[in-house]
C-alpha positions as CSV (number, residue, x, y, z in Angstrom):
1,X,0.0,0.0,0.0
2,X,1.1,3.6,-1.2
3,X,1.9,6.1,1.9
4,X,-0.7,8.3,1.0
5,X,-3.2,5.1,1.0
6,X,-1.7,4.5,4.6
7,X,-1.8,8.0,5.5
8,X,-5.8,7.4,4.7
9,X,-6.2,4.5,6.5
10,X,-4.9,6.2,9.7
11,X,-7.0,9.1,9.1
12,X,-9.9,6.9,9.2
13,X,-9.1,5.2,12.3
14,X,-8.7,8.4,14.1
15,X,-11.7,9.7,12.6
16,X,-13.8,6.8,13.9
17,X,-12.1,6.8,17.3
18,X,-12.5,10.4,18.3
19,X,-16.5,10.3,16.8
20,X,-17.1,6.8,19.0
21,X,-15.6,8.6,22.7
22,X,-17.0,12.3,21.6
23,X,-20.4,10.9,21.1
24,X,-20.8,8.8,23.9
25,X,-18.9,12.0,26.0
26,X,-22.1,14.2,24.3
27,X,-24.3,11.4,25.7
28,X,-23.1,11.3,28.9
29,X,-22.7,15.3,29.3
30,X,-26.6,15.5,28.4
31,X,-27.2,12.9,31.2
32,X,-25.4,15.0,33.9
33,X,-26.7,18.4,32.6
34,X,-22.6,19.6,31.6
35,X,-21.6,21.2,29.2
36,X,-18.0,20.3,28.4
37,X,-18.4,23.1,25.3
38,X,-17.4,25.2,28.7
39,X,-13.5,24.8,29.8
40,X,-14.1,25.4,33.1
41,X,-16.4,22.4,33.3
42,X,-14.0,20.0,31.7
43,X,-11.2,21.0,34.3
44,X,-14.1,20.3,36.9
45,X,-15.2,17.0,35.5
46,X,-11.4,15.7,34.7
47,X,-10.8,16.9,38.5
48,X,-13.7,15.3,39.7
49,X,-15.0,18.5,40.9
50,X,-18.7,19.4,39.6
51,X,-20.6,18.0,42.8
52,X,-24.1,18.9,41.5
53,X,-23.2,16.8,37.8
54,X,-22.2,14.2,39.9
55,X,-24.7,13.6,42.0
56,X,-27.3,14.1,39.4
57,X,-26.1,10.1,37.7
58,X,-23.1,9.2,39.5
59,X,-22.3,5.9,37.1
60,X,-23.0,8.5,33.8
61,X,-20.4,11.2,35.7
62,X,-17.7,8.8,36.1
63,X,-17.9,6.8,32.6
64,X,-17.8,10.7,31.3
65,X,-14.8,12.0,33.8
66,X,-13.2,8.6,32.3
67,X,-13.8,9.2,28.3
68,X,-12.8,13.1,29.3
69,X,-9.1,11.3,29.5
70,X,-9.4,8.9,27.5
71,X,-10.3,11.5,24.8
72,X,-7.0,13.5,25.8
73,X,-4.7,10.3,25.4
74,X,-6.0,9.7,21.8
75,X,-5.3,13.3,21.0
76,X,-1.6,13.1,21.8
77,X,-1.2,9.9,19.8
78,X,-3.2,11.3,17.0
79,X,-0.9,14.4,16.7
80,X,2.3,11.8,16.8
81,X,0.2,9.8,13.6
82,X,-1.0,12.3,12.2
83,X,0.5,15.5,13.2
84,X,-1.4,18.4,15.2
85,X,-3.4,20.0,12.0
86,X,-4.7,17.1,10.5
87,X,-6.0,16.4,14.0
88,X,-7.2,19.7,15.0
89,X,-9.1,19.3,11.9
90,X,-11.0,16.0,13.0
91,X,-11.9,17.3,16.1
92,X,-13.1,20.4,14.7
93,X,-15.5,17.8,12.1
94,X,-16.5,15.4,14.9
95,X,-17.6,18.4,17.4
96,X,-19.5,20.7,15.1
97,X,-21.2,17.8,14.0
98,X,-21.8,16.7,17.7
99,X,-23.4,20.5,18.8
100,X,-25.1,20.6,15.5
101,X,-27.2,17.1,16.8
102,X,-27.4,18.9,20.6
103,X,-29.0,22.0,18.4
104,X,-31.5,19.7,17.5
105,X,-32.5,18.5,20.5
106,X,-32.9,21.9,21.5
107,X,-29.5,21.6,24.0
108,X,-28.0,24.9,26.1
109,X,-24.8,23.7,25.7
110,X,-24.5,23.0,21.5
């Protein structure tokens, strides 16, 4: 396979990685009212430290505080893949298209 055809393939696989953990973190934002468009709620979330999200579905918070990491870790290897535009630019796909379905359902924090 060519290195642009590899180049692809890995593009794909990041794509599909940060749209799987994004979605499910959109899920579980809606579940515990947060929204994680907000930087000051992700520090509190990542430092377990929105009490009122929380205690609204403590099993949903945790999974979410969890994916929050999980989401940075696959950021740093995607920029050693891929390098730091390519993957600015996926993020930047997978979240608009993320607040575009929280628009729809009529969601503060889209």
């Amino acid at each position: 396979m060519s290195h642009q055809g590899n180049q692809s393939l890995e593009h794909g696989r990041v794509t599909k990685q940060f749209e799987d953990v994004d979605r499910e973190l959109a899920r579980l934002a809606y579940l515990c009212d947060v929204d994680l468009s907000n930087e000051d709620n992700v520090r509190g979330v990542i430092a377990d430290n929105l009490p009122s999200a929380a205690a609204r579905n403590p099993p949903a918070f945790k999974r979410m505080r969890d994916l929050l990491m999980l989401h940075y870790v696959l950021r740093e290897r995607a920029v050693e893949s891929i390098g730091a535009t390519e993957t600015q630019a996926i993020l930047e796909d997978v979240i608009g298209r993320i607040r575009a379905r929280f628009r729809l359902l009529g969601h503060p924090g889209a």
